[in-house]
C-alpha positions in Angstrom: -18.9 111.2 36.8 -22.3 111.1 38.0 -25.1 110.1 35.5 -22.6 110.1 32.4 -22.7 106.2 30.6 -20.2 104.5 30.1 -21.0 103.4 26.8 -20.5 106.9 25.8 -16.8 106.7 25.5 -14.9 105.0 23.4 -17.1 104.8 20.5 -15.6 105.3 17.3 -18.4 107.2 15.3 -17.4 108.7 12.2 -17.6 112.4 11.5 -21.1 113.8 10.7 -19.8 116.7 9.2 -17.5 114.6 6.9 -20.2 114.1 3.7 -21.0 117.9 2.9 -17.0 118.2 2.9 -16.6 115.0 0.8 -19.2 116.1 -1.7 -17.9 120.1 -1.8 -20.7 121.7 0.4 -19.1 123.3 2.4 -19.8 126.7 2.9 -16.5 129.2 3.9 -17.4 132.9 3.9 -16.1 133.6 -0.1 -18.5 130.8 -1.3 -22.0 133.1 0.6 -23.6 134.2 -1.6 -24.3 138.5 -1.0 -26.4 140.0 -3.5 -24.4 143.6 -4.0 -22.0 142.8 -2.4 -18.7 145.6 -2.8 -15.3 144.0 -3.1 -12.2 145.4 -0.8 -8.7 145.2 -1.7 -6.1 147.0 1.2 -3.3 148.9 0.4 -0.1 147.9 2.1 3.2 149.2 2.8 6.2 147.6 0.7 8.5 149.1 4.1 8.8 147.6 7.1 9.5 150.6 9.2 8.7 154.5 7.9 7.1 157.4 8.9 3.9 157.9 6.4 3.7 161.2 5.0 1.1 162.0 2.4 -1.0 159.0 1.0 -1.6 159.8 -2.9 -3.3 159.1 -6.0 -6.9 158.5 -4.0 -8.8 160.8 -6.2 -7.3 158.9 -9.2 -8.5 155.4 -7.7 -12.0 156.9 -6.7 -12.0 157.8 -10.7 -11.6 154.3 -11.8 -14.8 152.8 -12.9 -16.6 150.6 -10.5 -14.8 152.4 -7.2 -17.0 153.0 -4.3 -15.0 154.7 -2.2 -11.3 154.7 -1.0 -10.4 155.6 2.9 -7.2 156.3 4.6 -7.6 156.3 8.6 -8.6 160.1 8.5 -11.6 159.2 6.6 -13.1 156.5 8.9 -12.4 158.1 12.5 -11.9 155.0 13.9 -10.2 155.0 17.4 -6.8 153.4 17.9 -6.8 149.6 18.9 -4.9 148.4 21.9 -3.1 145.3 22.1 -5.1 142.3 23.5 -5.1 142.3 27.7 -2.7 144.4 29.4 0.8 144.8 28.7 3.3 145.5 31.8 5.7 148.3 31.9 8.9 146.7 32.1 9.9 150.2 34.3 7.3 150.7 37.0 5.7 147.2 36.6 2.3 149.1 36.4 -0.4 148.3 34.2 -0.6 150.2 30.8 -1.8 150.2 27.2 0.5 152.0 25.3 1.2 150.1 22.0 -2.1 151.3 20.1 -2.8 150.7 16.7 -4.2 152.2 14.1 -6.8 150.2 12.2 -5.1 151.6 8.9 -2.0 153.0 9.2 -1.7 157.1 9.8 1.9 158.3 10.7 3.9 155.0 11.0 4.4 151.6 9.4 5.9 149.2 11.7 5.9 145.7 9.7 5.9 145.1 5.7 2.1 144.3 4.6 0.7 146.8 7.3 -2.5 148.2 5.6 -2.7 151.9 5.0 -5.6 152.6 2.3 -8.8 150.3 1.3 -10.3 150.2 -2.1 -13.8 149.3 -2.3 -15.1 148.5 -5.8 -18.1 146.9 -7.3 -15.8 144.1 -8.8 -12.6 142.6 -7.5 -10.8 143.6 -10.5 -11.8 147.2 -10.0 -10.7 147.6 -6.8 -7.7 146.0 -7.5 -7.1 148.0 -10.4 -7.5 151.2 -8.6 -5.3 150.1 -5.2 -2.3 149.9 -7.9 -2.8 153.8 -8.1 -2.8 154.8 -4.4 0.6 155.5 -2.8 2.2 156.9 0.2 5.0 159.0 0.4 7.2 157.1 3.6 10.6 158.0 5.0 12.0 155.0 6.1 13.3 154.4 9.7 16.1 151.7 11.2 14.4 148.7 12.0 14.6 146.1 14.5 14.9 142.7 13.8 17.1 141.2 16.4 15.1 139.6 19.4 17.6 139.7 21.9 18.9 143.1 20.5 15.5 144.9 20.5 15.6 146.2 24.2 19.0 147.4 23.8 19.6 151.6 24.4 21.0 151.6 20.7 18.0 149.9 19.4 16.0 151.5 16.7 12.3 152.6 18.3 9.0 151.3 16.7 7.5 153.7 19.5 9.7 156.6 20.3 7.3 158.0 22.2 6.9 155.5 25.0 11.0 155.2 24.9 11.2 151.4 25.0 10.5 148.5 22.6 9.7 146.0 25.8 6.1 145.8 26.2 6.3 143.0 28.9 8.5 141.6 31.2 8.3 139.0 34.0 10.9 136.7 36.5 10.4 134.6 39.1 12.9 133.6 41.5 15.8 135.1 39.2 18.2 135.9 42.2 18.1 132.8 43.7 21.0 129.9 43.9 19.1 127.8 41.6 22.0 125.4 40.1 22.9 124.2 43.6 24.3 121.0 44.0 24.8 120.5 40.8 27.7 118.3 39.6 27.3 119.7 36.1 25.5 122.3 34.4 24.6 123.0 30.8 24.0 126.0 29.0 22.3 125.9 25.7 20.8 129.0 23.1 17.7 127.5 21.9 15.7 129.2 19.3 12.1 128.7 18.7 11.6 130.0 14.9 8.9 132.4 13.4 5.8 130.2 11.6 3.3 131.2 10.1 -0.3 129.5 10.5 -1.0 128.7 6.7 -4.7 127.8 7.5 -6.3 126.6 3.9 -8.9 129.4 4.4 -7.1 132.4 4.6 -8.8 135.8 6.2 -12.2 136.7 4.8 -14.8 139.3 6.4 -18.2 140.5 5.3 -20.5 143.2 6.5 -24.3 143.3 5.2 -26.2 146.4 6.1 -29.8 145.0 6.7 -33.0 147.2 7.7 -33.4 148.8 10.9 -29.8 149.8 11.7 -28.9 146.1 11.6 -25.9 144.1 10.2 -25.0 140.7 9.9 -21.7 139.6 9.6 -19.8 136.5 8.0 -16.8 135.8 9.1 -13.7 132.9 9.3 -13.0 133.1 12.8 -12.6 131.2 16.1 -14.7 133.7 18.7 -17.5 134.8 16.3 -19.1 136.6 19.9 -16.2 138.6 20.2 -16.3 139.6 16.9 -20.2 140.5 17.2 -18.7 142.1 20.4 -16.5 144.4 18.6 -18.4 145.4 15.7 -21.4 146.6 17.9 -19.3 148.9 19.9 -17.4 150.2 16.7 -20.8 150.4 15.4 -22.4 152.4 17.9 -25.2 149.6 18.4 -26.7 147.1 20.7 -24.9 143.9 20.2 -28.4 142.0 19.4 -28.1 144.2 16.3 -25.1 142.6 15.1 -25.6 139.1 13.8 -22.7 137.2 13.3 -22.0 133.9 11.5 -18.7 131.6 11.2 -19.8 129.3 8.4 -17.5 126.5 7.7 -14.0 127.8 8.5 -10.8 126.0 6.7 -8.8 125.9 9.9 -7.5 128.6 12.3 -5.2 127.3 15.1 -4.9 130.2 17.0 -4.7 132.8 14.1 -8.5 133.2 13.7 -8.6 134.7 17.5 -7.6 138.0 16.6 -10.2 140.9 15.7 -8.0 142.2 12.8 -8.4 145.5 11.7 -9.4 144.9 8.2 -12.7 143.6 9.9 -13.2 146.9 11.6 -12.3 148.8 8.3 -14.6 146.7 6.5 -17.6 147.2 9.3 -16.8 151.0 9.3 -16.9 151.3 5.6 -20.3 149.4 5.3 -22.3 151.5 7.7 -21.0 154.3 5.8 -21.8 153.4 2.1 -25.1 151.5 2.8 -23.8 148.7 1.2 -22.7 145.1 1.6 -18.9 144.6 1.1 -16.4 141.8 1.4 -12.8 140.8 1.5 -10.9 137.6 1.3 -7.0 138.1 1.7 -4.9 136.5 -0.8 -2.3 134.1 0.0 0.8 136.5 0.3 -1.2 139.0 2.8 -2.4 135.7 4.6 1.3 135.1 4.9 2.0 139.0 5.6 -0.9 139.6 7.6 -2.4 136.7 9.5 -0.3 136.6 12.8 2.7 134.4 13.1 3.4 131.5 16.3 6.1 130.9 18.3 9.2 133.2 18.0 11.2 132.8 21.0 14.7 132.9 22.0 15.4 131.0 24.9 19.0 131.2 27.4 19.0 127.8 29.5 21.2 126.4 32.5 20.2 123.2 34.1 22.5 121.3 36.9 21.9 118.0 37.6 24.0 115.5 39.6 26.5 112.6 38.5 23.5 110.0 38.5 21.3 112.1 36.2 18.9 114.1 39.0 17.9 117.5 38.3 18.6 119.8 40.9 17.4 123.3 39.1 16.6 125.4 35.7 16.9 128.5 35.0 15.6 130.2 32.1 15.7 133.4 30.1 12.8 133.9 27.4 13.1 136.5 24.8 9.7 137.0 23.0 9.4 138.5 19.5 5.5 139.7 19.7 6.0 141.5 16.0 5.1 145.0 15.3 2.4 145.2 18.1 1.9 142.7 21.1 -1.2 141.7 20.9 0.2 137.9 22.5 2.6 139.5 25.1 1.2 137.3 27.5 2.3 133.9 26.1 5.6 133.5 27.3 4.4 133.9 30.7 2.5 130.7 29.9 6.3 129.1 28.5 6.9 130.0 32.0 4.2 128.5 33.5 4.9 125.2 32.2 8.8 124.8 32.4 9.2 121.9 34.5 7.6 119.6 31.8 6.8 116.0 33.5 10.0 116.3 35.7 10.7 116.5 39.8 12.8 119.8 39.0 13.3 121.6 42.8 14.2 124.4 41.8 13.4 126.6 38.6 14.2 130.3 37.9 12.9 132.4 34.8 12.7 136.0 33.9 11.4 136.8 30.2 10.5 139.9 28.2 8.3 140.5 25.2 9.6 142.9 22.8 7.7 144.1 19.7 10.0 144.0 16.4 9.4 145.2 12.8 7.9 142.2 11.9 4.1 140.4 11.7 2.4 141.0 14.9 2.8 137.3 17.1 0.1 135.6 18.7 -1.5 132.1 19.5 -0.5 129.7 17.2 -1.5 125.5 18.0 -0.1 126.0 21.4 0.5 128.9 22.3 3.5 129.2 25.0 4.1 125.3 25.4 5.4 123.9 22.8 7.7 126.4 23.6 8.4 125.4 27.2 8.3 121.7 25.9 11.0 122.4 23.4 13.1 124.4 26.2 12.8 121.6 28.6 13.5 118.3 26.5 16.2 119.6 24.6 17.7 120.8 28.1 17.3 117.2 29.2 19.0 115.7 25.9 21.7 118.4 26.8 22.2 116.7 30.2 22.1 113.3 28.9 24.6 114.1 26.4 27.1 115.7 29.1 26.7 112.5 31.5 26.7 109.8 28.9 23.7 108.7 29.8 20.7 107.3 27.8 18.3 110.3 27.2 15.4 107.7 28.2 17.1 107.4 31.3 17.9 110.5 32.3 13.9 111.3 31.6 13.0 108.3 33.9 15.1 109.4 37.1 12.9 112.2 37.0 9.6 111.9 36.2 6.9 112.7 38.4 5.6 109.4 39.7 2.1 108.6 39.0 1.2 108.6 42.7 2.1 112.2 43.3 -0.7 113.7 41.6 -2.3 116.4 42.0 1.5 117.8 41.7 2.5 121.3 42.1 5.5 122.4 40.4 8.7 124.6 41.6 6.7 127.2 39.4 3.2 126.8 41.1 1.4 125.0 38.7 -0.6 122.4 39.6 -1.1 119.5 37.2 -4.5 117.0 37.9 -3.4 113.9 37.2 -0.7 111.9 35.0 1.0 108.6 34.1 4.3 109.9 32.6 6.1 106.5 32.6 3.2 104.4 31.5 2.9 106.8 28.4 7.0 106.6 27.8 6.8 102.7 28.3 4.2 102.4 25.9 5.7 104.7 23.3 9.2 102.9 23.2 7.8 99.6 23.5 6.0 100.4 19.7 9.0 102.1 18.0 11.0 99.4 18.9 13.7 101.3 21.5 16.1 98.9 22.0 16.5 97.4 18.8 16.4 101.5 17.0 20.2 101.7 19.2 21.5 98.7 17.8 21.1 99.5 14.4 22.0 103.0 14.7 25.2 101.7 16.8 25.8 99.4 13.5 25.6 102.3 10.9 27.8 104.1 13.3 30.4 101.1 13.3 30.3 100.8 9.3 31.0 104.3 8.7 27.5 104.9 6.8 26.6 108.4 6.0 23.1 107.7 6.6 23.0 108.4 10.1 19.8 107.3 12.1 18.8 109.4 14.8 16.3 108.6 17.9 14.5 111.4 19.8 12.3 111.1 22.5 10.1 113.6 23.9 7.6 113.2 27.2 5.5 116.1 27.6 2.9 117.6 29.7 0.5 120.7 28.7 -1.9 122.7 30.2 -5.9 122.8 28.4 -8.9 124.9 28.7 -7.4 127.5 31.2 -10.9 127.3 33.7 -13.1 128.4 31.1 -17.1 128.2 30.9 -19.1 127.7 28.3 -22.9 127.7 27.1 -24.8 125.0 25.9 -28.4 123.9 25.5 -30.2 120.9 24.9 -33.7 121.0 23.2 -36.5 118.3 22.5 -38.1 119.1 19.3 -42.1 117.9 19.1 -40.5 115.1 16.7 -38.1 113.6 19.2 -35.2 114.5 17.6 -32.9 116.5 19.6 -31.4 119.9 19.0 -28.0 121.3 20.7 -26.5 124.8 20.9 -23.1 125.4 21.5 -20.6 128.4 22.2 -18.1 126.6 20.8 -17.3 127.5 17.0 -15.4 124.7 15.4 -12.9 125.0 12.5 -12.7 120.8 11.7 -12.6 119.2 15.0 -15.1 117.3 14.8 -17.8 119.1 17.8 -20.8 118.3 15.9 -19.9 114.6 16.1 -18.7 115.1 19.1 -21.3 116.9 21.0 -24.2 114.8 19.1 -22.6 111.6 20.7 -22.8 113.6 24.3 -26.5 114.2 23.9 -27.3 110.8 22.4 -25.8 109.2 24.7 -27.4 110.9 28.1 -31.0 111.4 26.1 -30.8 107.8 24.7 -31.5 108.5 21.2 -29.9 107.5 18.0 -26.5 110.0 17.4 -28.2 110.9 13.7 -31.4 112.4 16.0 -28.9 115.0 17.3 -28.8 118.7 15.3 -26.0 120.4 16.3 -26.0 124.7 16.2 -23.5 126.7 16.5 -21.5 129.3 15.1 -24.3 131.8 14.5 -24.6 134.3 17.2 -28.6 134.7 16.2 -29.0 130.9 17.0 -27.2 130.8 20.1 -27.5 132.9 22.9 -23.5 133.1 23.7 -20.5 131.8 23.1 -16.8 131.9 24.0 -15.5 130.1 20.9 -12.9 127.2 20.3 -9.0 128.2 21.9 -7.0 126.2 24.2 -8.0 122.5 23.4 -11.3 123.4 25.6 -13.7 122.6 23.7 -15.0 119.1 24.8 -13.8 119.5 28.3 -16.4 123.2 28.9 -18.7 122.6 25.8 -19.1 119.1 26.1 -19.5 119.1 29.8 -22.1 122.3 29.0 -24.0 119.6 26.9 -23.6 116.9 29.1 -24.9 118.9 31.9 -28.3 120.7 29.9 -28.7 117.0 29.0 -28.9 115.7 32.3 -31.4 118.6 33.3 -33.4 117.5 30.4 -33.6 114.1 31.7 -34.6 115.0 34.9 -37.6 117.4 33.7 -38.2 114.3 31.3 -38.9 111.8 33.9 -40.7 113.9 36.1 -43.3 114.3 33.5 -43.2 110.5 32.4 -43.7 109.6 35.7 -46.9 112.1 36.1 -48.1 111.2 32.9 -48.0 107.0 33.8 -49.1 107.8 37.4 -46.2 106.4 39.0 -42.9 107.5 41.2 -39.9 108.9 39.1 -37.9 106.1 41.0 -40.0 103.5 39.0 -39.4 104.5 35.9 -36.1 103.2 33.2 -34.3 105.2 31.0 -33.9 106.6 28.7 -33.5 104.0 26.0 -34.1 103.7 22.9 -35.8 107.0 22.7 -38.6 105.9 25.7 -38.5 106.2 29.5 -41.0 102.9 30.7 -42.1 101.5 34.3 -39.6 98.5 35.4 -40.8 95.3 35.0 -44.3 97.0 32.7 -42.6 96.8 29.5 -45.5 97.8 27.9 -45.9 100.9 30.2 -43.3 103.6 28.6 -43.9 107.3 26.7 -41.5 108.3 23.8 -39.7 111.8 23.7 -41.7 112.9 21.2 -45.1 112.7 23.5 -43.3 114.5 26.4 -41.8 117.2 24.0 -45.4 117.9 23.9 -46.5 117.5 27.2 -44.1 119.5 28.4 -45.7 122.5 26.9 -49.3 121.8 28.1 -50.0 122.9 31.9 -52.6 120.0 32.3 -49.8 117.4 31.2 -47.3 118.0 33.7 -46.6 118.0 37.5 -47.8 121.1 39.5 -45.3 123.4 40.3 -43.5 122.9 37.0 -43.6 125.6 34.5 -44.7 124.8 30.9 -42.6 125.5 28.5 -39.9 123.5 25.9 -38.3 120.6 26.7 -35.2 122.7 27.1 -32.3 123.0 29.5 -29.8 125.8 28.8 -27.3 127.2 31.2 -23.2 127.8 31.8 -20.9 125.2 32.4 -17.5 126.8 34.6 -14.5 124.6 34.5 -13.0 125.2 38.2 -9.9 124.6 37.1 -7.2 123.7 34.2 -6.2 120.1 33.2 -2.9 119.1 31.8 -2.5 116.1 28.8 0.6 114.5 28.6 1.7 111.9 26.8 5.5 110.7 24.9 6.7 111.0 21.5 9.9 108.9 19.7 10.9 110.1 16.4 13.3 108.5 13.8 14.8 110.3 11.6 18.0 109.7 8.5 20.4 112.1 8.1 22.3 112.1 5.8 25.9 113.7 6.8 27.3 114.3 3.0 24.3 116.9 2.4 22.6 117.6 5.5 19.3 116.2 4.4 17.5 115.1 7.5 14.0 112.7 6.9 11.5 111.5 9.7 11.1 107.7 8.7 8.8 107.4 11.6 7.3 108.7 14.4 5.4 107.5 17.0 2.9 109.1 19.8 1.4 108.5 22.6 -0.9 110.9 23.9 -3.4 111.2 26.8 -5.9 113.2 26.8 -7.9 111.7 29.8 -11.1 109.6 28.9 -11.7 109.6 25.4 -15.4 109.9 24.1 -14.4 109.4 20.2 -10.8 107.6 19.1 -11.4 108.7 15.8 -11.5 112.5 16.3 -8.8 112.1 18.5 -6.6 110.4 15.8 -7.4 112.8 13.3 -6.5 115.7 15.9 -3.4 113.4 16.7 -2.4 113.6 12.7 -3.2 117.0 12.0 -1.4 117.9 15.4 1.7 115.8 14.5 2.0 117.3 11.2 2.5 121.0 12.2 4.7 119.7 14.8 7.2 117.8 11.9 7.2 120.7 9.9 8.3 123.4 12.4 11.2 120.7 13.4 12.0 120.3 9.7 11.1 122.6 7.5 9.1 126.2 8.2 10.2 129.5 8.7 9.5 132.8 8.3 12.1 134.7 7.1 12.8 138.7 6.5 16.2 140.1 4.8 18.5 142.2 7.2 16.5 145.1 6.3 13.2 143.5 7.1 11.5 142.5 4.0 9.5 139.0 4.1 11.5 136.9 1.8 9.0 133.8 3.0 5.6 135.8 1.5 4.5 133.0 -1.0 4.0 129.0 -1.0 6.8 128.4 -3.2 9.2 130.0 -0.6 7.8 129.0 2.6 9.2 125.7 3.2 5.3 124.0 4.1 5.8 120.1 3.8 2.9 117.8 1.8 2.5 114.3 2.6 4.8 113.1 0.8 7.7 114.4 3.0 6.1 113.1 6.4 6.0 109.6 8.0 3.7 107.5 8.4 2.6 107.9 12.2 2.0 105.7 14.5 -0.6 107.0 17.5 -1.5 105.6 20.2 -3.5 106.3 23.6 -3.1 106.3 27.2 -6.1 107.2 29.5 -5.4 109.1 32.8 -9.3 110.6 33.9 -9.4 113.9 35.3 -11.7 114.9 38.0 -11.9 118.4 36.6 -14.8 118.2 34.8 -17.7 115.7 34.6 -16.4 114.0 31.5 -13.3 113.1 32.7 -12.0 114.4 29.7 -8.3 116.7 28.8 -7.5 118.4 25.6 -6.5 116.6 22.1 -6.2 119.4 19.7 -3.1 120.6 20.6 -0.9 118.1 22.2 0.4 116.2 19.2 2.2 119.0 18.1 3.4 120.0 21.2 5.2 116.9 21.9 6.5 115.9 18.4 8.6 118.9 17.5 11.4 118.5 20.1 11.4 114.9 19.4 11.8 115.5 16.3 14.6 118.3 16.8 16.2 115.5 19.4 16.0 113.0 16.9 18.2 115.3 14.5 21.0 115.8 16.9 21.0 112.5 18.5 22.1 111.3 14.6 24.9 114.1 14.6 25.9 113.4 18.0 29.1 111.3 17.1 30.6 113.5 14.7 30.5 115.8 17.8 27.2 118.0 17.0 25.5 119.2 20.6 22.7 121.4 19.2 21.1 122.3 15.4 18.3 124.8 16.0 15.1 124.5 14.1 14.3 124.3 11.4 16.8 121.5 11.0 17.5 122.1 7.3 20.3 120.9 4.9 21.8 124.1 5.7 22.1 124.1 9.3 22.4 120.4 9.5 25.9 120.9 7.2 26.7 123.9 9.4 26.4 122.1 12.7 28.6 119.1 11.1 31.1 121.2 10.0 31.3 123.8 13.1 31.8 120.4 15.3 34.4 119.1 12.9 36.6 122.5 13.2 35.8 122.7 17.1 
């Protein structure tokens, strides 16, 4: 960590971006203003599954005052999309694309909501008006709901074509005598439910034709170059013709990835009409359209011996990717990750995406491991349970010691570094462990039907997947400093963060420090905010262009005062000055000039801005961990199950600000409860989305979570130059299965093994009266 201050970390600098939020002034695509601009409105089919004959009533909805134009895909010529990466056939094992979409829908629907006409109009109303009038005739078809069902020779096809409605499939090891040795094994049917992403910002795209063949392009998204990207090519022109801005975007965890193709419809139609036009989804297509997370089913055996050592796992993952698999390559990722923190010898997995008639799947806060977390620490509560063991203990005997890293597990990833133990330790010592089993052991003794349940989760996950990143670090002729970023940030907190990089290399105060990003005119590239990598590549980007700064910076100081760089201090305080001359020193603002002036500066140096911009490349992954205890009430006459308090502990390596790292620790927490408790997308047994509003998806408010208690451990990396892991992400990775375990453990002496998620009144009462007849 060469050249980085220490002082850096740990400071606790409130957000800068916090006041224009405070005061309402924030700026989210539907709030720019567009001079002209056409509204869109999509049709979309009411069936899930249907052959599309002929789409109707457009020359009636062209007639309705105000409309601009209505298109069906004929009338846009707009290539099929195919999914996201390459999909594997599950026959020959050969690389192939064949699950194409249209970007509006021409012979087949495959999912309820799927878009199969736009309206454009000069008013919303208008266009909404006249999308009541279009309709398509559509034959409906069998659909396919069931996960575990959908590769099966009876299954209805949402591609008849291609015969098969796997799209990827993968195994490692599948044949071999995993379980041996075992002195028990436990099977388990865990199922990782549908959720949808419920961002407070839902979709919203806008295209403005400018002059000279150019557009530019506002857009809520997480990878504003790929969109540019995209729209170029559909475009037919250069991508420097395509400017593309992510204003403030109200959150995206994953679901802001995608290049949907509304945005291409809406790009298409613009260069067509000559005209601006724009389109914010409602709530109910937000729900319909934006992809969904998670979505696994997942077939577990794990053996372990009499004294609670694992000897092998072996997995099967089913993996509903929705009507097209655009995330086929997450469970492969599960997979990746399915020996959690644990010595496990032995692991063997095979796994298959399928595509269903459903919303298309894809990375949601995650992505693939929360899903091996869950998998992995309800198979160890399952183990506990069959030994009589203490589930802490169990998690103990088999936890990778400290002094083993870097580790490579039985499935060949390699984790950096890690303090399982000291992250458990800490966790139970501030719930209280010890004394939590006494008085559950008391309300168990008295017969009370509030049951108190304690889950414990220790998890490890892998962050920023060897990515690079661009940055930039500029002194302006004031002093102050400017910093670009290809990160694109939807409320973490990266222009606090990244200011604090840069202020604390350059030596000048944080409020000096301009951050840009977002804004593919201002910043020369980008590849945008996934993965929990955006402090570990973009921060290390800054950090590095800062250093390079520096070291331009004191080669001119030192020409300018006539003496070797190795005499000079700093910077600090905004100077660099001669040691023991402390009236000898030159301010940034005089060598933001000089740098620009041939005469000024050393020979052999090129004039030019006091600039450093370049590529920082991760060479490799790291993995946070950290360890979660929930407690939960349940109460066993109605099934009603409340967290009364949860605590985390998560480490994220060094940590440069605790106070984005709490709030990504809250928000993170949150999504995790409410998948444990209370969301789920639902469709009827004939497909229909009975979940398609706020008042019937189950999302919780405040007032039904805990107060949390978070708390830090700090295990460095060596990865990158900041010594810094992941945040965004791990919270809710490790608090759902707690949270799940926490459930059970309260059922677990009326005889209750497993109650999948969401753990509603419902199931809870289910699972209660299932073990009661068993």
């Amino acid at each position: 960590m060469t050249n980085v201050p220490p002082s850096m970390f740990g400071v606790p600098a409130l957000r800068s971006e916090d006041p224009r939020f405070l005061r309402g002034d924030g700026r989210y695509v539907e709030n720019v203003s567009i001079p002209g601009a056409l509204h869109a409105v999509f049709v979309r089919s009411i069936m899930p599954h249907a052959v599309v004959g002929v789409v109707g009533g457009l020359d009636e909805a062209r007639s309705v005052p105000g409309v601009a134009a209505v298109f069906t895909s004929s009338d846009l010529n707009i290539p099929p999309q195919p999914p996201s990466g390459n999909v594997e056939s599950p026959d020959a094992g050969e690389l192939v694309e064949p699950f194409v979409r249209d970007v509006l829908a021409r012979d087949r629907v495959r999912y309820a909501g799927e878009a199969i006409a736009v309206v454009i109009a000069e008013t919303l109303a208008q266009a909404q008006d006249a999308a009541e009038v279009v309709w398509a005739e559509m034959d409906g078809i069998e659909v396919t709901l069931d996960v575990e069902g959908a590769s099966s020779p009876d299954a209805s096809l949402l591609w008849p074509e291609i015969g098969t409605n796997v799209a990827h499939t993968f195994e490692q090891d599948w044949e071999a005598d995993t379980l041996a040795g075992a002195d028990v094994v436990v099977r388990g049917r865990f199922v990782n439910q549908r959720v949808a992403p419920v961002p407070l910002e839902p979709n919203a795209f806008a295209v403005i034709p400018e002059p000279g063949g150019r557009f530019t392009v506002y857009v809520s998204t997480q990878v504003p170059f790929d969109i540019r990207n995209d729209v170029a090519e559909l475009l037919g022109v250069e991508r420097s013709a395509v400017r593309t801005i992510a204003p403030d975007v109200g959150g995206g965890f994953g679901a802001k990835l995608q290049i949907y193709p509304e945005f291409l419809v809406i790009a298409k139609a613009s260069q067509l009409l000559g005209r601006p036009i724009r389109w914010v989804e409602s709530r109910t297509e937000s729900m319909l359209n934006l992809t969904h997370g998670r979505a696994q089913v997942q077939l577990v055996e794990i053996g372990a011996r009499r004294d609670g050592e694992i000897v092998g796992l072996r997995a099967e993952i089913v993996a509903d990717m929705g009507a097209y698999p655009i995330g086929a390559f997450m469970p492969t990722t599960t997979a990746d990750m399915l020996a959690g923190v644990y010595r496990i010898p032995r692991i063997s997995y095979r796994g298959r995406s399928v595509v269903t008639n459903a919303t298309p799947v894809a990375p949601y806060r995650g992505a693939g491991r929360p899903e091996a977390t869950a998998l992995v620490e309800r198979a160890i509560d399952l183990v506990a349970g069959e030994l009589g063991m203490d589930p802490v203990e169990v998690r103990r005997r088999n936890l990778i010691p400290a002094e083993a890293f870097p580790f490579t597990t039985a499935v060949g990833t390699t984790y950096d570094t890690g303090d399982y133990e000291r992250a458990l330790n800490e966790a139970l010592r501030l719930v209280g462990y010890d004394e939590l089993r006494a008085e559950q052991a008391a309300r168990r003794a008295r017969g009370d039907h509030m049951s108190l349940g304690i889950g414990v989760s220790t998890y490890v996950e892998i962050t920023s997947f060897s990515s690079k990143e661009f940055g930039a670090v500029q002194v302006e002729p004031s002093g102050a400093v400017t910093v670009s970023t290809g990160t694109s940030p939807q409320g973490q907190g990266h222009e606090t963060a990244f200011a604090q990089v840069a202020s604390g290399v350059l030596g000048v105060p944080f409020e000096s420090v301009r951050v840009v990003h977002s804004d593919t005119a201002l910043v020369e590239r980008g590849e945008g905010t996934w993965g929990s990598r955006s402090l570990q590549a973009g921060g290390s980007s800054v950090l590095e262009r800062s250093i390079e700064v520096v070291d331009r910076a004191r080669q001119i100081a030192a020409h300018l005062m006539e003496v070797d760089p190795a005499d000079l201090e700093g910077p600090i305080d905004g100077t660099f000055g001669v040691a023991g001359v402390p009236d000898k020193a030159v301010t940034w603002a005089e060598l933001a000039g000089a740098s620009e002036d041939p005469d000024r500066i050393p020979h052999g140096m090129t004039p030019g801005p006091l600039r450093a911009a370049g590529v920082y490349r991760e060479p490799g992954s790291t993995f946070p961990c950290g360890a979660h205890v929930s407690v939960v009430e349940v109460d066993t006459q109605t099934g009603d199950a409340r967290a009364i308090r949860h605590v985390a502990v998560d480490d994220c390596g060094r940590i440069l600000n605790p106070v984005l790292v709490r709030g990504q620790q809250h928000g993170g927490l949150g999504q995790g409860l409410a998948q444990a408790l209370f969301e789920q997308m639902d469709y009827d047994h004939v497909g229909n989305p009975i979940t398609a509003t706020l008042a019937e998806y189950r999302m919780p408010s405040a007032a039904e979570l805990p107060s949390f208690d978070v708390s830090n451990t700090e295990t460095p990396t060596s990865v990158n130059p900041l010594g810094v892991k992941g945040i965004g992400e791990s919270a809710t990775i490790g608090s759902t299965p707690a949270v799940q375990n926490a459930v059970v453990d309260a059922l677990t002496h009326l005889g209750v093994r497993h109650v999948d998620m969401p753990c509603s009144p419902e199931r809870v009462l289910s699972a209660i009266r299932e073990a009661e007849r068993s």
